[in-house]
N, C-alpha and C positions, 0 to 999 in steps of 0.2 A: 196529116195525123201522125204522132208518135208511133214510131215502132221501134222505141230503144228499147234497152232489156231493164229491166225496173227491177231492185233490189229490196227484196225482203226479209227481214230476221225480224222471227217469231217469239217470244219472250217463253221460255220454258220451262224458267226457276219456279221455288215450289209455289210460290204463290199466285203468277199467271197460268201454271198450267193447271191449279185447282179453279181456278175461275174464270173459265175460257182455255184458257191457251192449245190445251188439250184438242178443242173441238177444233181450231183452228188451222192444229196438224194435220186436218182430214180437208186440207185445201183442195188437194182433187174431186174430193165429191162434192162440190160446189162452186166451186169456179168454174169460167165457162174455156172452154178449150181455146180462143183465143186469148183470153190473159193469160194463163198458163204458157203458152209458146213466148211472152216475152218477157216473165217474169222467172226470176233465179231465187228463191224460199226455202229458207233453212231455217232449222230450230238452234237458238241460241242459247248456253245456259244462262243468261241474266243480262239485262241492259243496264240495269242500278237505279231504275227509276221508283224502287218501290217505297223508299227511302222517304218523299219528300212530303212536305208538310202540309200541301194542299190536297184538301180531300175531295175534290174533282175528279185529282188525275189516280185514277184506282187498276187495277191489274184486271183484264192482260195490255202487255203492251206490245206494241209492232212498232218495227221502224223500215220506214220506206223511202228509201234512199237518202236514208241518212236522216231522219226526221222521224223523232217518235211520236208514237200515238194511243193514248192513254181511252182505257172501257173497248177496246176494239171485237166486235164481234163477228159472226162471218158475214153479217149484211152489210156491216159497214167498212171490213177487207173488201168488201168485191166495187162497196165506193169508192173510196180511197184510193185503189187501182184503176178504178177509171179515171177518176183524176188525173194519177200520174200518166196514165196512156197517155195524157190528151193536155198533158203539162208541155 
């Protein structure tokens, strides 16, 4: 099983953090104590991703180890970290 330390920046510009990004700063009360010990999450002022033409990829975004990820909410942060656990 992975036990590397998995890299998170949170998207905080004004756009993800009116919609999501915000909730997502309160990663402690919801993640479980174990991601937390291998995960290092910080809030970033802007990825630049809010820019683009497809209206799929909508704010907040997260990038997790280097790999953005567009509509992210906290259910699908605590997916997304499982995956990378076990990447």
């Amino acid at each position: 099983m992975g036990q590397h330390n998995i890299m998170v920046k949170i998207c905080v510009g004004t756009a993800c953090f009116v919609q999501g990004g915000a909730d997502l700063l309160l990663y402690e009360d919801f993640l479980d104590p174990s991601l937390l010990r291998i995960c290092t999450i910080e809030g970033t002022s802007c990825l630049h991703c809010c820019k683009t033409d497809d209206q799929q990829l909508r704010a907040p975004f997260v990038e997790i180890n280097g790999v953005v990820h567009a509509n992210v909410t906290p259910k699908r942060l605590i997916e997304l970290l499982r995956e990378a656990q076990h990447a």
